[in-house]
N, CA and C of each residue as an Amber inpcrd file, in Angstrom:
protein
   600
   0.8520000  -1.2010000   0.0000000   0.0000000   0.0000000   0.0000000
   0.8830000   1.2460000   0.0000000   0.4240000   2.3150000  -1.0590000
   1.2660000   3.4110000  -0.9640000   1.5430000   4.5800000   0.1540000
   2.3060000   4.5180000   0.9100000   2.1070000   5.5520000   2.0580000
   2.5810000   7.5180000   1.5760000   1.4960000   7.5490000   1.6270000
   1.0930000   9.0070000   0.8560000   1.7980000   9.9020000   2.0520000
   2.1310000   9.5800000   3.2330000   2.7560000  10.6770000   4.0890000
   3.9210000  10.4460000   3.7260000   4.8270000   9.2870000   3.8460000
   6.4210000   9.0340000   3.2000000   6.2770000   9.8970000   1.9880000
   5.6410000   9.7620000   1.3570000   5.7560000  10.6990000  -0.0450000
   5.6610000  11.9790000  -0.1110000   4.7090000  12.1840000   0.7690000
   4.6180000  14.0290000   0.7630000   5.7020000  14.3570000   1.8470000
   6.5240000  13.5890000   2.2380000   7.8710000  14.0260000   3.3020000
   9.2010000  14.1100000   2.2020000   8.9810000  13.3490000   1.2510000
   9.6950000  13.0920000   0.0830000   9.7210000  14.6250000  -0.8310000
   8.4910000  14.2500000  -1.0000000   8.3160000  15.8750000  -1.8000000
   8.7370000  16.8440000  -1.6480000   8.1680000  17.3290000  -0.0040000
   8.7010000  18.5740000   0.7490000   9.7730000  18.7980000   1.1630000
  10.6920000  17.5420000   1.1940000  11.7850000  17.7370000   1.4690000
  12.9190000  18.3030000  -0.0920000  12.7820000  17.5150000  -0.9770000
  13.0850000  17.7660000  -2.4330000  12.7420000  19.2820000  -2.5960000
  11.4570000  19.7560000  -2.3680000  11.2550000  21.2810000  -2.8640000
  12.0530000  21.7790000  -2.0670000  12.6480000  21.5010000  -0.9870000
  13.1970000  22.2390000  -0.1330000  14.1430000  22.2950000  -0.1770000
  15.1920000  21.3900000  -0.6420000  16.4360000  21.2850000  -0.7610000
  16.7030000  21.9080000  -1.9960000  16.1900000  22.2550000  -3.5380000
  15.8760000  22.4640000  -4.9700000  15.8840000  24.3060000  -4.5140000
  15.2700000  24.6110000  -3.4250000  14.5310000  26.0680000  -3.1020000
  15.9410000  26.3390000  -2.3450000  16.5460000  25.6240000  -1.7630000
  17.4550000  26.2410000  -0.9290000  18.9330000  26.1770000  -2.0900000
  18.9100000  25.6980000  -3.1760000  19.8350000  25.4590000  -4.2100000
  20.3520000  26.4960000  -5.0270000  18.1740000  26.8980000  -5.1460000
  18.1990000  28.2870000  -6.1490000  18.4340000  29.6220000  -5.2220000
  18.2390000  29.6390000  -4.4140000  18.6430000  30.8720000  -3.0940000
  20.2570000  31.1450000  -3.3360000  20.6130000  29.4940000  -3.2560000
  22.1750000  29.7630000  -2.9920000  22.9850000  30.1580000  -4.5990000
  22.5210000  29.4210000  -5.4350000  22.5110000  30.4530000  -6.9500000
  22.6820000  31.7970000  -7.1120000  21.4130000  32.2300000  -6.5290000
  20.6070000  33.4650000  -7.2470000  21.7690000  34.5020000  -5.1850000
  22.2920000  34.0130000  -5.0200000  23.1770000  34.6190000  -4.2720000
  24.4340000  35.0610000  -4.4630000  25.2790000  33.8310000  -5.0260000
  25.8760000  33.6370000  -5.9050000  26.2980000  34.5370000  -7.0330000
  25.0610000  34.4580000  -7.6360000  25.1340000  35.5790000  -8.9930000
  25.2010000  36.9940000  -8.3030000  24.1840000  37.3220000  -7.6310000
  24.6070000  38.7660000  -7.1420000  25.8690000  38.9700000  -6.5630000
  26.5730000  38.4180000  -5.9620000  27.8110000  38.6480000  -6.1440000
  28.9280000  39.2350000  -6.7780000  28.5450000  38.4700000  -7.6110000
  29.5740000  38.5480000  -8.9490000  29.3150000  39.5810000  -9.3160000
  27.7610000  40.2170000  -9.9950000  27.5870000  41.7440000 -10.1610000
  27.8230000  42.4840000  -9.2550000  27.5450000  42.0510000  -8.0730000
  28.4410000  43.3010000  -7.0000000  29.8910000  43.4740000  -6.8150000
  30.3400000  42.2460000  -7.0460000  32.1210000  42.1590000  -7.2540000
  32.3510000  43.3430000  -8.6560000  31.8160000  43.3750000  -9.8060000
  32.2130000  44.1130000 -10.5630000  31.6700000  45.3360000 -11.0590000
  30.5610000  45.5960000  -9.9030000  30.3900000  47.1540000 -10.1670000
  31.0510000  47.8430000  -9.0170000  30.9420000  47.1110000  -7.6460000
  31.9880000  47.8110000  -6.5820000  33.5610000  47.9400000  -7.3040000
  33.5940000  47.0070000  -8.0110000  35.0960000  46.7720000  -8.1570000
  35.6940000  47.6730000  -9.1250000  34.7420000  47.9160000 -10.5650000
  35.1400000  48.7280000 -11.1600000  36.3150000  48.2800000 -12.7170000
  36.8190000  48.7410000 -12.9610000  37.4960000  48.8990000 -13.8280000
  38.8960000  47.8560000 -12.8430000  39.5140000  48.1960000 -11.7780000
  40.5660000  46.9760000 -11.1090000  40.2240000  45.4260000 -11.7490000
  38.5420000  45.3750000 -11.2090000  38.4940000  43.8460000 -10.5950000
  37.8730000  43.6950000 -12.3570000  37.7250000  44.3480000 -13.2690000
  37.4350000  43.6740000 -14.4270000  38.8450000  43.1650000 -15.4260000
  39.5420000  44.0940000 -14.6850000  41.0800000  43.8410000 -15.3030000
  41.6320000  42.1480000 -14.3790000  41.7040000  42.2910000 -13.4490000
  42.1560000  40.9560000 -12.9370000  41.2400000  40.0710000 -13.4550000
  40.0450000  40.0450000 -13.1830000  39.5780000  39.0210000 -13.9760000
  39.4530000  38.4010000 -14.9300000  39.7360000  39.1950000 -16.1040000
  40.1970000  38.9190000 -17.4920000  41.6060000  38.6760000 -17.7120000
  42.6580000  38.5850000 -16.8020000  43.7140000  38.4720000 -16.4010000
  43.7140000  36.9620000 -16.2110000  42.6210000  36.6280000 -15.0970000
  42.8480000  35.3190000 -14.5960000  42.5200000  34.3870000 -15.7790000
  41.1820000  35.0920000 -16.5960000  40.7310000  34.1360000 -17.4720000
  42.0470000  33.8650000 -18.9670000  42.6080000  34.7480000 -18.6510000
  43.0840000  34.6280000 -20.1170000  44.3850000  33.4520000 -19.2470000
  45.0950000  34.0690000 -18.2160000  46.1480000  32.7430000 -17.6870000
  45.4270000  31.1820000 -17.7600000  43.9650000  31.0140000 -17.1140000
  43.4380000  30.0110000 -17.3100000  43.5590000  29.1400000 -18.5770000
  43.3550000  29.9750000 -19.6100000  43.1910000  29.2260000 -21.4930000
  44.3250000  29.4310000 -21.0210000  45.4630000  30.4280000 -21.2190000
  46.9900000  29.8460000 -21.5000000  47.8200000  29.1520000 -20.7900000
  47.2700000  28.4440000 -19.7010000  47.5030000  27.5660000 -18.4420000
  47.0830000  25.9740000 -19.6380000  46.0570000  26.0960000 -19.6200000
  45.2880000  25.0920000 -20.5700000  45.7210000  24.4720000 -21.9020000
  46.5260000  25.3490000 -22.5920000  46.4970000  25.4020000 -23.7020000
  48.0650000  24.8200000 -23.6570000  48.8790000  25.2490000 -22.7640000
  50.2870000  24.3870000 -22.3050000  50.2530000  23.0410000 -22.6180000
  48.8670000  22.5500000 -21.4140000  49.0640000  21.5890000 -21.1150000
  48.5140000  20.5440000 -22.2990000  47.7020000  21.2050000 -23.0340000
  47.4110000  20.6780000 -24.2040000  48.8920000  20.7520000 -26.0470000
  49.0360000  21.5490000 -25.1370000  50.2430000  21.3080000 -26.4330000
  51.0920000  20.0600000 -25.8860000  51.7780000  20.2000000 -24.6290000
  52.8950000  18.8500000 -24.7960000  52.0750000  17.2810000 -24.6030000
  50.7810000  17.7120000 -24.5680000  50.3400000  15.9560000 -24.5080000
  50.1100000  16.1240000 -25.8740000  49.4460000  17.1420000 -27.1900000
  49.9280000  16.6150000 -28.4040000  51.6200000  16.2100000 -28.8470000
  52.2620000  16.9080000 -28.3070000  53.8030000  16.6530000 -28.4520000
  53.8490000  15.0280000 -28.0740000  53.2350000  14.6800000 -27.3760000
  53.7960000  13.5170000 -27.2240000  53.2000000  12.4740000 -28.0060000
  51.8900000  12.8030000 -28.2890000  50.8670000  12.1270000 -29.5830000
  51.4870000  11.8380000 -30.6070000  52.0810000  13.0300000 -30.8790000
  52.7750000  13.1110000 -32.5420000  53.8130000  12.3250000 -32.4240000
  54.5280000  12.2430000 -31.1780000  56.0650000  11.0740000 -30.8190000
  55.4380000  10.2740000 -31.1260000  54.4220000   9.5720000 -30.7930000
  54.3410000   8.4170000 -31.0700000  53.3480000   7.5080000 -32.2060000
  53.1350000   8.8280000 -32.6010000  52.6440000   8.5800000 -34.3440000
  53.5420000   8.9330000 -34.8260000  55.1920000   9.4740000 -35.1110000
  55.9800000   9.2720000 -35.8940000  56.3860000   7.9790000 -35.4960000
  57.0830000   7.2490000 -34.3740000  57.4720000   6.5480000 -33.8190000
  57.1010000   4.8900000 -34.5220000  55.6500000   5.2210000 -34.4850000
  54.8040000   4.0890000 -35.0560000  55.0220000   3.8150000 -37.0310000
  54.8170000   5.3070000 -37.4510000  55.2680000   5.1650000 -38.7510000
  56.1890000   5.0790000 -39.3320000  57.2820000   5.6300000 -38.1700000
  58.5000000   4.9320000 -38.6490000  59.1680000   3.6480000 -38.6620000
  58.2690000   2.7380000 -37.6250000  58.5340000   1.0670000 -37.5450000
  57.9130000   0.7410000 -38.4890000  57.0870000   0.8020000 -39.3710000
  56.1510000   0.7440000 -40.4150000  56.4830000   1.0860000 -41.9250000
  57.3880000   2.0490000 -41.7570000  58.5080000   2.1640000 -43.0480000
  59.6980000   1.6160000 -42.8840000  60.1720000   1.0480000 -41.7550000
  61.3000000   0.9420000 -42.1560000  60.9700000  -1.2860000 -42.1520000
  59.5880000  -1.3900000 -41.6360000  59.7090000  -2.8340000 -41.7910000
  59.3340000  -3.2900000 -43.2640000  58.3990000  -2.0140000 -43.6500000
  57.9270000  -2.3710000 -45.4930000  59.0810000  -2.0030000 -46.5720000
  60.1180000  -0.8400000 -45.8690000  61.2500000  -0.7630000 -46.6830000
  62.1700000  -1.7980000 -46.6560000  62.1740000  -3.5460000 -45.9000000
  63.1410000  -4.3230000 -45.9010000  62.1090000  -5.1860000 -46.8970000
  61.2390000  -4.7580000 -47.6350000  60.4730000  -6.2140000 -48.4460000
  60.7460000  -5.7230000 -49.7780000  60.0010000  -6.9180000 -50.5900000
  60.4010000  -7.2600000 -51.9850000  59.6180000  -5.7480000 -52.5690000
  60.2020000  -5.3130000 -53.5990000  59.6140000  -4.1780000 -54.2030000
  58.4280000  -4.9430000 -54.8400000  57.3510000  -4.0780000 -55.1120000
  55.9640000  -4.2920000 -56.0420000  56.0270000  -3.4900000 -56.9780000
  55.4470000  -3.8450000 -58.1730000  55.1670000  -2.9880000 -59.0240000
  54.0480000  -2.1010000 -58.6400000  53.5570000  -0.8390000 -59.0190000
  52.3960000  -0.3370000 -58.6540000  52.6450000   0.7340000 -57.5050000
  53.6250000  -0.0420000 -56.3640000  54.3110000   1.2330000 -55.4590000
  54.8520000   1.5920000 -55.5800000  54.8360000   3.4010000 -55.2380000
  55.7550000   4.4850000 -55.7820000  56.3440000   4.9700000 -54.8940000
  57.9430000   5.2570000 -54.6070000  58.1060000   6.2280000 -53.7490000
  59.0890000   4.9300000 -52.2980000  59.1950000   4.2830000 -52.9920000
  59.1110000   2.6390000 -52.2480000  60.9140000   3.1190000 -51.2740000
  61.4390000   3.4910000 -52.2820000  62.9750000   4.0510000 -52.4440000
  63.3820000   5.0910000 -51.3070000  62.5990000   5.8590000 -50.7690000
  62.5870000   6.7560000 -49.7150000  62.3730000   6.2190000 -48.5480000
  61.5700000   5.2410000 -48.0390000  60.8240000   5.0210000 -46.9500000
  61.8110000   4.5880000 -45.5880000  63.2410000   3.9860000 -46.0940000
  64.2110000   4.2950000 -44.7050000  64.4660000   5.6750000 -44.8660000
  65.1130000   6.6160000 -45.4790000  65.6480000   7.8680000 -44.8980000
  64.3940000   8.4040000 -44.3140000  62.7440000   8.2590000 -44.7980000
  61.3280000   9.0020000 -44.2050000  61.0470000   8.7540000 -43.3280000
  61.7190000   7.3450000 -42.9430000  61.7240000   6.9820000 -41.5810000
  62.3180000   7.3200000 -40.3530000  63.6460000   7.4850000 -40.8980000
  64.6810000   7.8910000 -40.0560000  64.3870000  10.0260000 -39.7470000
  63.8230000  10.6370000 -40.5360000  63.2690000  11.1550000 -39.9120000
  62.2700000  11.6090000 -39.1510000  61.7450000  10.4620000 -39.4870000
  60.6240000  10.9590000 -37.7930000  60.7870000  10.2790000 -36.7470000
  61.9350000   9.6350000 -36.8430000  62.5720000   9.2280000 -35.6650000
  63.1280000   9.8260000 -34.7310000  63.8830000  11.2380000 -35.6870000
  64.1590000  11.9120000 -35.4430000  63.3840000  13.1440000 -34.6840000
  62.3100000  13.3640000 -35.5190000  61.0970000  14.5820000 -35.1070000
  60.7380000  14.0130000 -33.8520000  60.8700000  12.7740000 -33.9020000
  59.7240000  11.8860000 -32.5900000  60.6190000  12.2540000 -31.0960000
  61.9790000  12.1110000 -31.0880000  62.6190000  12.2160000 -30.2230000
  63.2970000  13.9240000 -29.5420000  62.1710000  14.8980000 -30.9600000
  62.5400000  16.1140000 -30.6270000  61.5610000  16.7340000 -30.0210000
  60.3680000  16.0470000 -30.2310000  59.1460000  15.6600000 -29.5080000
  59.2820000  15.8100000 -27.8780000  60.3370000  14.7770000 -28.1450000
  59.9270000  14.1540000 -26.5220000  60.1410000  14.5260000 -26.0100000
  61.8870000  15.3620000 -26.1690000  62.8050000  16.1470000 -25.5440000
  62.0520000  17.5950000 -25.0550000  61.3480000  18.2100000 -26.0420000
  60.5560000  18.7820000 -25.4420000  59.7410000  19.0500000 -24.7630000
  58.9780000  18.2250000 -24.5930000  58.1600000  17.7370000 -24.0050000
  58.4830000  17.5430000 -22.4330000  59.7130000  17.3180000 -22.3010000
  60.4640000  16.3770000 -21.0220000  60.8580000  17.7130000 -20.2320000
  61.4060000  18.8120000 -21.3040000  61.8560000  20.4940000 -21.3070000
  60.6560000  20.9560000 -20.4960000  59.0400000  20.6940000 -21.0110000
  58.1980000  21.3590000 -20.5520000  57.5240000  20.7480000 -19.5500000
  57.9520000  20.0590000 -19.0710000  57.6480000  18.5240000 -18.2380000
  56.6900000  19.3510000 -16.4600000  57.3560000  20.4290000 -16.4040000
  56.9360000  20.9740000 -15.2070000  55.5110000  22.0820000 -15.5790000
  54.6910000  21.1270000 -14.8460000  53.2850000  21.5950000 -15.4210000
  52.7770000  23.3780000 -14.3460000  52.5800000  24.1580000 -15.2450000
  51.8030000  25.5920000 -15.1300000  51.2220000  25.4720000 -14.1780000
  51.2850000  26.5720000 -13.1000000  49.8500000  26.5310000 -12.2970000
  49.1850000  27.6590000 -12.9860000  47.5860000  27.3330000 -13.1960000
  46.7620000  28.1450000 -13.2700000  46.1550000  29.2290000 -12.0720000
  45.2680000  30.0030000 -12.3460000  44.3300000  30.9530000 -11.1390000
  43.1250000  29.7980000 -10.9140000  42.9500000  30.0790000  -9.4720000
  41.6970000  29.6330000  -9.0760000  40.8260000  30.7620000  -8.7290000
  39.2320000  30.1230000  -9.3790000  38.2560000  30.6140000  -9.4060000
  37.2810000  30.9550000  -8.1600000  36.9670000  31.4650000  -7.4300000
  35.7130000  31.2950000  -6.6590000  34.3180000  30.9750000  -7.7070000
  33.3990000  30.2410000  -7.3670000  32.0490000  30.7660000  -7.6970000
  31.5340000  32.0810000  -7.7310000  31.7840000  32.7080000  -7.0120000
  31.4090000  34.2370000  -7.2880000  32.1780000  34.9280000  -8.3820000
  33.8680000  34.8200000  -8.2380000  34.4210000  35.4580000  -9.7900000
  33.8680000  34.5550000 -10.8350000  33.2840000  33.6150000 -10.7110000
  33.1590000  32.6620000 -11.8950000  31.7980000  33.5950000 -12.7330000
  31.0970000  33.9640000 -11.9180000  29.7950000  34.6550000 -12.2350000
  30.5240000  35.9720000 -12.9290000  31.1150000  36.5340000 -11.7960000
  31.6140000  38.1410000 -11.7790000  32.4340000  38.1730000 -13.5190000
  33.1050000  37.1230000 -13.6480000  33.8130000  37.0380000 -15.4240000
  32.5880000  36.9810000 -16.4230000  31.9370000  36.1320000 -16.0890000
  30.8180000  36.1790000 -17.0320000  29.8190000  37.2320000 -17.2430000
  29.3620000  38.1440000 -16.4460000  29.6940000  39.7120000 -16.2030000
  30.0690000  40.6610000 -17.1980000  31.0270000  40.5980000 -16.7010000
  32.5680000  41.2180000 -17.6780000  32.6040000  40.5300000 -18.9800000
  32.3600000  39.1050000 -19.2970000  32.2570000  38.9760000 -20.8580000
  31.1150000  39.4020000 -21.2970000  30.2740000  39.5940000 -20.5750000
  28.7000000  39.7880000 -21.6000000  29.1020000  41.5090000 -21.6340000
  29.6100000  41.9000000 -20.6980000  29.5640000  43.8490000 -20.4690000
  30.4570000  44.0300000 -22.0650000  31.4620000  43.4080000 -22.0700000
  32.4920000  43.6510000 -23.2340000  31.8870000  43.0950000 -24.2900000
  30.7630000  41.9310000 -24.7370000  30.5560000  41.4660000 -25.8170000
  29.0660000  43.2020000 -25.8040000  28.6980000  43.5130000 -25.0570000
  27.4500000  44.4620000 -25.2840000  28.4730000  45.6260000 -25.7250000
  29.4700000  46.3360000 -24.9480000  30.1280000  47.5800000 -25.9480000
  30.9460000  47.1040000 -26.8130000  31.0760000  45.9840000 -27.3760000
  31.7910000  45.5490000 -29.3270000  30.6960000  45.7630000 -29.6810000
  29.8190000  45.2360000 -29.3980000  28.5370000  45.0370000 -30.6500000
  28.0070000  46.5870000 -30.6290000  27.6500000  47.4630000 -29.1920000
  27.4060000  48.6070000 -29.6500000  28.0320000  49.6970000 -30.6300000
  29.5980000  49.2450000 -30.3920000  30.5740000  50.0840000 -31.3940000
  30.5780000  49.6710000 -32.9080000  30.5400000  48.2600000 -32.9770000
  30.2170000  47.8350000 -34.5210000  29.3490000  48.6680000 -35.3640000
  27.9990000  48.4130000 -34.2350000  26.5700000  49.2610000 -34.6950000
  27.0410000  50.8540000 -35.0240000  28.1490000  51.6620000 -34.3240000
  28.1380000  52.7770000 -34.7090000  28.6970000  52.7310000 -35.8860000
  29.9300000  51.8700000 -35.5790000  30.9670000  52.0330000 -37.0630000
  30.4130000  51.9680000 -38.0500000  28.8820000  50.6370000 -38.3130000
  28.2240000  50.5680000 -39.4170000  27.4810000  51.7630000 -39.6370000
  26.7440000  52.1050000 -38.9190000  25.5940000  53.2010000 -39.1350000
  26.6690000  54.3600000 -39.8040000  27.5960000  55.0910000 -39.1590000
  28.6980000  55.7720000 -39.5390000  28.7540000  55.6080000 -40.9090000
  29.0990000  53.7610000 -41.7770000  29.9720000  53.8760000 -42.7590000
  29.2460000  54.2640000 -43.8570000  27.1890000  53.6710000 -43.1180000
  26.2150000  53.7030000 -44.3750000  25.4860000  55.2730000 -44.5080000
  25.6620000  56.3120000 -43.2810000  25.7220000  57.5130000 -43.5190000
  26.8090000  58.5710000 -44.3950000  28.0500000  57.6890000 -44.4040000
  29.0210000  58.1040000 -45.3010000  28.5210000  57.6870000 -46.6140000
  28.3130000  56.9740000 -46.9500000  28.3570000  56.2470000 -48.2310000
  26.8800000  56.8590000 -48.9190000  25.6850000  57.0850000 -48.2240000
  24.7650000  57.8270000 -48.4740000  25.1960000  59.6290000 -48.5230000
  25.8790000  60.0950000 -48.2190000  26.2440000  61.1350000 -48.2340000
  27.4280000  61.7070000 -49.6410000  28.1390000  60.1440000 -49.7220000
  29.0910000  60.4180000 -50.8780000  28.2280000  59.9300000 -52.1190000
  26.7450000  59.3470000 -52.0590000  26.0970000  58.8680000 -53.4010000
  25.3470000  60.2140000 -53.6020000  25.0180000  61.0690000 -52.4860000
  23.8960000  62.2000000 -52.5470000  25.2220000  62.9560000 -53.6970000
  26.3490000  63.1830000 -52.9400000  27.8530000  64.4600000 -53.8900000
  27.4400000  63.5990000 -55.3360000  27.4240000  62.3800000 -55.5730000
  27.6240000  62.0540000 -57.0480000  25.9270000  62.3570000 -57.6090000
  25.1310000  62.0860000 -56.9980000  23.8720000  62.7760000 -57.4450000
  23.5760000  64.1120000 -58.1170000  23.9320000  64.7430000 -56.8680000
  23.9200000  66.4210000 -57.5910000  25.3670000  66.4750000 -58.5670000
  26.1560000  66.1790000 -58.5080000  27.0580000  66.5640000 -59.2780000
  26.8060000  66.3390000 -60.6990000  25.9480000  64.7660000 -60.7830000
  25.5010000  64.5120000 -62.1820000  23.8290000  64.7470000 -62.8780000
  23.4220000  65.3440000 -62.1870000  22.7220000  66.8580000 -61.9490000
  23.0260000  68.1610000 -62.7810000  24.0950000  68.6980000 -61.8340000
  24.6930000  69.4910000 -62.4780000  25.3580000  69.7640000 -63.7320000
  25.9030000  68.6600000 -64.2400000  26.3010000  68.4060000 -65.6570000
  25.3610000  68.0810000 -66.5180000  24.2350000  67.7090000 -65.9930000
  22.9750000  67.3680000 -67.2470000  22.7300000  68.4860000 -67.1280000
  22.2150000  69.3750000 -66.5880000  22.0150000  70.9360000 -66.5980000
  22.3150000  71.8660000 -67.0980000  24.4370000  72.1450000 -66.9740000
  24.9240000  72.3800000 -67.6790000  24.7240000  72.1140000 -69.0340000
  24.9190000  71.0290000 -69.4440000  24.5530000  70.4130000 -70.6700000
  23.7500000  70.8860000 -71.1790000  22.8200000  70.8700000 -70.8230000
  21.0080000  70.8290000 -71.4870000  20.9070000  72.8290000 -71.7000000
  21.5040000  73.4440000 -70.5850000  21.2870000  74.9160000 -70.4460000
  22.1600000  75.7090000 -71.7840000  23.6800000  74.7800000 -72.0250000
  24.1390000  74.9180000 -72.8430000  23.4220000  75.3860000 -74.6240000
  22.6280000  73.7040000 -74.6510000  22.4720000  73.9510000 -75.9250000
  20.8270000  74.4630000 -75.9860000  20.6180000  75.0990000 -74.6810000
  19.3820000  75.9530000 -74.8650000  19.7100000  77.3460000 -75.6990000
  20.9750000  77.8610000 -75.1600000  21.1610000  79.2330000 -75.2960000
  21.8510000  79.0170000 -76.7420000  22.3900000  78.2130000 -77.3200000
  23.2190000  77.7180000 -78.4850000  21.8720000  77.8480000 -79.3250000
  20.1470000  77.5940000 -78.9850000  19.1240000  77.4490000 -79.8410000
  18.7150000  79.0920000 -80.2730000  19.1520000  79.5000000 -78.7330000
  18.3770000  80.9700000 -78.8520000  19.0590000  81.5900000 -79.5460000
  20.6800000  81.8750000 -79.4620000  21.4590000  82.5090000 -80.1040000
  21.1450000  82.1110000 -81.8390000  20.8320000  81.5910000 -82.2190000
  20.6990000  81.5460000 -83.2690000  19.7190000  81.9030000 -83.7970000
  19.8980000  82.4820000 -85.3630000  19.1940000  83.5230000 -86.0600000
  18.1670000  82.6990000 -86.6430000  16.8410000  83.3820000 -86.7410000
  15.7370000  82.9400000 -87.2410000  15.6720000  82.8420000 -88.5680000
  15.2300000  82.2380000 -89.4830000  15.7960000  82.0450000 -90.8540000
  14.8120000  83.3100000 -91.6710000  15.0150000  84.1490000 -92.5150000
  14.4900000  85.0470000 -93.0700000  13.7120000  85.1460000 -94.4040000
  12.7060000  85.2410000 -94.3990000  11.6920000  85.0750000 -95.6690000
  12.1920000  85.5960000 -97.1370000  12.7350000  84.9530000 -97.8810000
  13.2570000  85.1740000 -99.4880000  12.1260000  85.4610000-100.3760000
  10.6460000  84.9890000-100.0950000  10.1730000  85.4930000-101.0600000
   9.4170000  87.0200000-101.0520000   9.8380000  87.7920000-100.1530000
   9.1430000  88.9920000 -99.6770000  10.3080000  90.0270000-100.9120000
């Protein structure tokens, strides 16, 4: 039999814990906007500071584990040329003639790889985040993505008020030359003599 009080203790407890989640959220976030309007112009600079060390913290550590990828995909292709460069030639394959020296260098690349790798061996510390700067950056990226896009909007409006302004100069100007023109061979009509009656 279903016990409908276990369940509504279930319930109320769930809304309650869900309600006390979004409190601690929506706390959270104000924060962060209060971190960067108290803070100002300082705390938007460190923070974009931290974020950018973060990606280039990141991006370290992602280069020497490809460094070491690529070691061992040369590594591999070079056991692979140099075991198909000890067999019988085929007709049909080209290039057959290279495959020890192509080998021997990425044996080479592979081990310059590593060396580096071994060079960069001592891993970056990054910045740590609070939850509140975590908000407070995101902030600061939406504030900076709203004045690019407002400045774009000027630069455009700007370029299509220019460009309407330099089609209006070629307007009248070619205007003015049909005018000229036309006024020209008005007075070229008038100036000229009316033809005079011969049989009078």
């Amino acid at each position: 039999m279903l016990n409908f009080g276990a369940f509504k203790e279930k319930a109320l407890a769930g809304a309650s814990s869900m309600a006390g989640a979004v409190s601690e959220r929506m706390d959270v976030a104000k924060g962060g906007k209060k971190l960067v309007d108290e803070g100002g112009a300082p705390a938007r600079a460190a923070l974009m500071a931290k974020s950018a060390a973060k990606d280039a913290v990141a991006a370290d550590r992602d280069t020497i584990r490809r460094m070491m990828v690529s070691a061992e995909s040369l590594d591999t292709a070079a056991a692979k040329m140099k075991e198909a460069a000890c067999m019988a030639d085929v007709d049909g394959i080209t290039g057959k003639a290279k495959f020890a020296a192509q080998a021997e260098s990425y044996s080479k690349r592979a081990a310059v790889y590593r060396q580096a790798a071994e060079l960069l061996s001592g891993e970056l510390e990054g910045p740590e985040f609070t939850p509140v700067e975590t908000d407070a950056l995101q902030v600061v990226l939406v504030q900076g993505g709203y004045e690019s896009a407002k400045t774009q909007t000027r630069e455009a409006i700007g370029l299509v008020k220019q460009r309407t302004c330099d089609a209006g100069k070629l307007g009248v100007a070619a205007a003015g030359a049909a005018t000229g023109s036309s006024g020209y061979t008005g007075a070229a009509a008038v100036a000229e003599p009316a033809p005079t009656n011969t049989l009078s």
